[in-house]
PyMOL commands that place a pseudoatom at each C-alpha (Angstrom):
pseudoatom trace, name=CA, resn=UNK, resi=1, chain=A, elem=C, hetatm=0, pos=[-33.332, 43.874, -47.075]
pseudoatom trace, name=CA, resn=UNK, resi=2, chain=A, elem=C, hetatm=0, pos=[-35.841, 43.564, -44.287]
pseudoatom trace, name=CA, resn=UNK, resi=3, chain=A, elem=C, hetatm=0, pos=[-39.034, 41.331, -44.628]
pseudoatom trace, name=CA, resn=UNK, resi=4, chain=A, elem=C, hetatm=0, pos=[-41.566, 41.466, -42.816]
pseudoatom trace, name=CA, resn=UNK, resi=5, chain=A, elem=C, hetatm=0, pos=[-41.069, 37.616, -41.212]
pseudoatom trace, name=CA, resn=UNK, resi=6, chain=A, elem=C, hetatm=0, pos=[-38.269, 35.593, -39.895]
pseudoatom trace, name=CA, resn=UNK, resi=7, chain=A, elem=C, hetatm=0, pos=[-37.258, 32.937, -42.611]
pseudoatom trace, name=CA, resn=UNK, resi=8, chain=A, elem=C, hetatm=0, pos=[-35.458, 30.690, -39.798]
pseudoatom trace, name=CA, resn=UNK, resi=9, chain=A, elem=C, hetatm=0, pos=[-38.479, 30.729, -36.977]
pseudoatom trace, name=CA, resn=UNK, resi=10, chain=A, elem=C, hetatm=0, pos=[-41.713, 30.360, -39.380]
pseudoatom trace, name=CA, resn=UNK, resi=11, chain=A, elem=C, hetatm=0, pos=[-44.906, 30.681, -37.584]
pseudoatom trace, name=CA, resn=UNK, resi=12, chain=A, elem=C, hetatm=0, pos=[-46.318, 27.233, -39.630]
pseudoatom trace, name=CA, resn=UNK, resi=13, chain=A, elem=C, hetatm=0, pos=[-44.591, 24.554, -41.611]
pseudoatom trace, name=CA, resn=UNK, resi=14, chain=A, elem=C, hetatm=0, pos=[-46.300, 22.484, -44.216]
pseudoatom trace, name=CA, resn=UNK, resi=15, chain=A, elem=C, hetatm=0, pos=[-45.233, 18.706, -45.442]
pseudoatom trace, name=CA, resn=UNK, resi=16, chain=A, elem=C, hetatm=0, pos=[-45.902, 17.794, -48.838]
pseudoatom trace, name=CA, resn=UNK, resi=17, chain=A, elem=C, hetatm=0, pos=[-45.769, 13.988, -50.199]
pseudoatom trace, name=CA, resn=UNK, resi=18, chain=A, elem=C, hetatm=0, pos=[-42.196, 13.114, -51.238]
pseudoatom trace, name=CA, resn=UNK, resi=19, chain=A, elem=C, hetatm=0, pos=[-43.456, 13.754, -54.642]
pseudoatom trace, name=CA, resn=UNK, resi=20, chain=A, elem=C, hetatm=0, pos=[-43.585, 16.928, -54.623]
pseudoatom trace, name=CA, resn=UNK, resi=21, chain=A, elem=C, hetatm=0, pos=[-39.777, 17.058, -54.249]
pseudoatom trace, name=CA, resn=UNK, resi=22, chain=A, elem=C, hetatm=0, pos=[-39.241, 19.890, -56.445]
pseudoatom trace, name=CA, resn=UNK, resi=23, chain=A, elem=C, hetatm=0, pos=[-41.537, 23.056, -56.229]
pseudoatom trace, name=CA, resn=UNK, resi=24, chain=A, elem=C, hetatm=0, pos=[-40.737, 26.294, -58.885]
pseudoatom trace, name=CA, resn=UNK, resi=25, chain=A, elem=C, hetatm=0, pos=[-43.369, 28.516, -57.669]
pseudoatom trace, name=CA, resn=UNK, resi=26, chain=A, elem=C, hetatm=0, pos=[-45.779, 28.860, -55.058]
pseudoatom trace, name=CA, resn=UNK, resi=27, chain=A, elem=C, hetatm=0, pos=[-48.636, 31.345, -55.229]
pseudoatom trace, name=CA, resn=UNK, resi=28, chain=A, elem=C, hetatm=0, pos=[-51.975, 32.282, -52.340]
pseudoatom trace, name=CA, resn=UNK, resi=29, chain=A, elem=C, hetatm=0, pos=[-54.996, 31.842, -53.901]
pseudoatom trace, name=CA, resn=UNK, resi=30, chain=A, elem=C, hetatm=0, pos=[-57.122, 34.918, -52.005]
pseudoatom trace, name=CA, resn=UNK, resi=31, chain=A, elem=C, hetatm=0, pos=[-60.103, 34.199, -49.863]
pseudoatom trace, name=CA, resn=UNK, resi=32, chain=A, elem=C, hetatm=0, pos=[-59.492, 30.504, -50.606]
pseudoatom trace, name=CA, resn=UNK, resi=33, chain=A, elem=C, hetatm=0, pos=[-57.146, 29.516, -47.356]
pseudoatom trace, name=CA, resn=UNK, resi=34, chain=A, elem=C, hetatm=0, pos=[-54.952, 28.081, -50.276]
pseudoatom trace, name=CA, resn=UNK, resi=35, chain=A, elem=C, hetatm=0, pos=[-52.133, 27.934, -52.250]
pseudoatom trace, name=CA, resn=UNK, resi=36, chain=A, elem=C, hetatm=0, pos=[-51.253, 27.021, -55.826]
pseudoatom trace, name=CA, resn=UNK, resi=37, chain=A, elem=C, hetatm=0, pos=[-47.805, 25.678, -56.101]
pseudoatom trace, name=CA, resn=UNK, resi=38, chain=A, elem=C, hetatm=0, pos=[-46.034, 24.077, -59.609]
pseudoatom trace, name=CA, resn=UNK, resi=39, chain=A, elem=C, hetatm=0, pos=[-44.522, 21.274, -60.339]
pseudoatom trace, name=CA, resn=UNK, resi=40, chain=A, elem=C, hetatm=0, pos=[-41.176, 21.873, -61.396]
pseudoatom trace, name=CA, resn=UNK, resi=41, chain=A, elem=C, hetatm=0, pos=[-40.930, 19.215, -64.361]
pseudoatom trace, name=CA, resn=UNK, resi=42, chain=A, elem=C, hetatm=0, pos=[-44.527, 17.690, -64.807]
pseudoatom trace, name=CA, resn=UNK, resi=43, chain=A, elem=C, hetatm=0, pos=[-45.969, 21.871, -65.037]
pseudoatom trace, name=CA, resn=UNK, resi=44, chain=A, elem=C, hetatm=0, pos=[-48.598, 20.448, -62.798]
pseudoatom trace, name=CA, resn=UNK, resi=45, chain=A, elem=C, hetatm=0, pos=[-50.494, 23.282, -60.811]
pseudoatom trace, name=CA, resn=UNK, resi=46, chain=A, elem=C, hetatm=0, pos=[-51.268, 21.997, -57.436]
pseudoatom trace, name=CA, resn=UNK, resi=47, chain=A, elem=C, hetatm=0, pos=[-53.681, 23.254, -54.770]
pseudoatom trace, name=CA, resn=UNK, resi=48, chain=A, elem=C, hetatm=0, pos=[-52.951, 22.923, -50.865]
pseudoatom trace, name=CA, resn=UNK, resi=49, chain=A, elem=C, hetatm=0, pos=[-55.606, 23.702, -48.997]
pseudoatom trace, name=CA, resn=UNK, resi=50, chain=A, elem=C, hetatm=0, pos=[-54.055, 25.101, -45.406]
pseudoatom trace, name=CA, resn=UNK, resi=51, chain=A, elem=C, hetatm=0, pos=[-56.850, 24.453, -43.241]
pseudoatom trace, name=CA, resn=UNK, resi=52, chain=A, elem=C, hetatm=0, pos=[-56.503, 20.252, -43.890]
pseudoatom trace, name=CA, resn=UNK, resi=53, chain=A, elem=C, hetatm=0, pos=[-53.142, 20.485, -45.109]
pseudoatom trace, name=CA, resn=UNK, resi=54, chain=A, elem=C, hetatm=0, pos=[-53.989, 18.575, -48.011]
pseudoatom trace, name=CA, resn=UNK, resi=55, chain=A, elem=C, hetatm=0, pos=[-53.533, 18.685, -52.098]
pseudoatom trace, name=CA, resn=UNK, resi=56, chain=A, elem=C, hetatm=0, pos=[-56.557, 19.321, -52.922]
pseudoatom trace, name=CA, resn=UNK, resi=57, chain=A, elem=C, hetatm=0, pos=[-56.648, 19.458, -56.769]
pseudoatom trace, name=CA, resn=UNK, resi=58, chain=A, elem=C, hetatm=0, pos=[-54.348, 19.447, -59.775]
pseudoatom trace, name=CA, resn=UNK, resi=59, chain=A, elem=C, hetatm=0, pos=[-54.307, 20.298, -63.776]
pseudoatom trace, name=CA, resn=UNK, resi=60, chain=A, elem=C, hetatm=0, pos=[-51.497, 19.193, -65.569]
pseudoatom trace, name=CA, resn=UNK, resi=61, chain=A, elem=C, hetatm=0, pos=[-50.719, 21.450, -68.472]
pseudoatom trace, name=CA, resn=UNK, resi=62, chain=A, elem=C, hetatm=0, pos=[-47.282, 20.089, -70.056]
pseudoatom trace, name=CA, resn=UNK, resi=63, chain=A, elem=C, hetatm=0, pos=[-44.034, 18.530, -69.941]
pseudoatom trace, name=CA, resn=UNK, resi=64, chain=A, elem=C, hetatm=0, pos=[-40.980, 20.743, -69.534]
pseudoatom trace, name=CA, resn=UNK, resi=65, chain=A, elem=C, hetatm=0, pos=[-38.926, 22.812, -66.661]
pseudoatom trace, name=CA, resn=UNK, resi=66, chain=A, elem=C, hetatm=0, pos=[-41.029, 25.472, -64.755]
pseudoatom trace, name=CA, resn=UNK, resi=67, chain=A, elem=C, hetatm=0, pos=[-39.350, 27.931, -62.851]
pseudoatom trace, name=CA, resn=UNK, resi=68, chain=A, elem=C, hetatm=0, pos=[-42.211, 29.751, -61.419]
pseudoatom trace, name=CA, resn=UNK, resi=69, chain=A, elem=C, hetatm=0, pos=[-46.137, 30.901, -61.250]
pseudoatom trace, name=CA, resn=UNK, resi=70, chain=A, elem=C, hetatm=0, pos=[-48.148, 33.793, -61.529]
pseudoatom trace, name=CA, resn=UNK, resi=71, chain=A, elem=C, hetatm=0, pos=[-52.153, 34.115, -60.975]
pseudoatom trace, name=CA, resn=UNK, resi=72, chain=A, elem=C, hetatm=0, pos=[-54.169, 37.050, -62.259]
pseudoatom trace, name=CA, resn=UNK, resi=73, chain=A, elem=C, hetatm=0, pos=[-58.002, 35.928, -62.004]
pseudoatom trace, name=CA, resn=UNK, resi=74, chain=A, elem=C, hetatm=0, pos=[-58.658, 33.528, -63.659]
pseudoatom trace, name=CA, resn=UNK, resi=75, chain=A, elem=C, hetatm=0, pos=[-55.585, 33.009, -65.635]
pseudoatom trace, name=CA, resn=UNK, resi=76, chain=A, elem=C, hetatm=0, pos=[-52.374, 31.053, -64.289]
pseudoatom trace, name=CA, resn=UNK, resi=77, chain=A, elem=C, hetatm=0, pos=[-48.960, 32.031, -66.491]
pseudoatom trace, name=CA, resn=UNK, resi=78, chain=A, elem=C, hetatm=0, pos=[-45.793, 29.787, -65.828]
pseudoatom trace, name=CA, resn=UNK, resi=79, chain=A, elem=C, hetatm=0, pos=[-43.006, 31.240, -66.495]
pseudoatom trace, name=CA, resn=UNK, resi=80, chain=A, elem=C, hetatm=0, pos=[-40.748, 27.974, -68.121]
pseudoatom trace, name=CA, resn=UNK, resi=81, chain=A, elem=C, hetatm=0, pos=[-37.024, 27.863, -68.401]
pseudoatom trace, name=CA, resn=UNK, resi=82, chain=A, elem=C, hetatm=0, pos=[-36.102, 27.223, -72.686]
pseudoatom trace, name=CA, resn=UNK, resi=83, chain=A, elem=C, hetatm=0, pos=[-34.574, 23.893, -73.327]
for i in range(1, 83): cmd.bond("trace and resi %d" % i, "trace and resi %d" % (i + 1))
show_as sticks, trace
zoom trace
């Protein structure tokens, strides 16, 4: 499969706090210069703003394994692995 970037010479890097060690799913937030990205065990939904490279906001929803995240509007779904 080709994609449209090169996965070994990135055009930007970002470094999160130690942390966020484990990351499921990352997802852009459109016309925000962000991304949300989960938690993988606190199902925390984070915000990094990529203009100050910071964590801007967070809502924790549960406890549990997340494997990934989806946004549509105004509605985030995780998808979460079964225990």
């Amino acid at each position: 499969m080709k994609l449209p970037y090169n996965l070994k010479k990135p055009k930007k890097t970002y470094k999160l706090p130690k942390k966020y060690v484990e990351i499921s799913g990352i997802w852009p937030l459109p016309g925000k210069n962000a991304l949300a990205f989960i938690q993988d065990e606190a199902i925390q939904i984070n915000h990094l703003d990529l203009a100050s490279e910071k964590i801007t906001s967070f809502v924790k929803h549960d406890s549990g394994d997340s494997e990934d995240i989806v946004i549509l509007k105004n509605t985030a779904y995780i998808l979460m692995a079964l225990p």
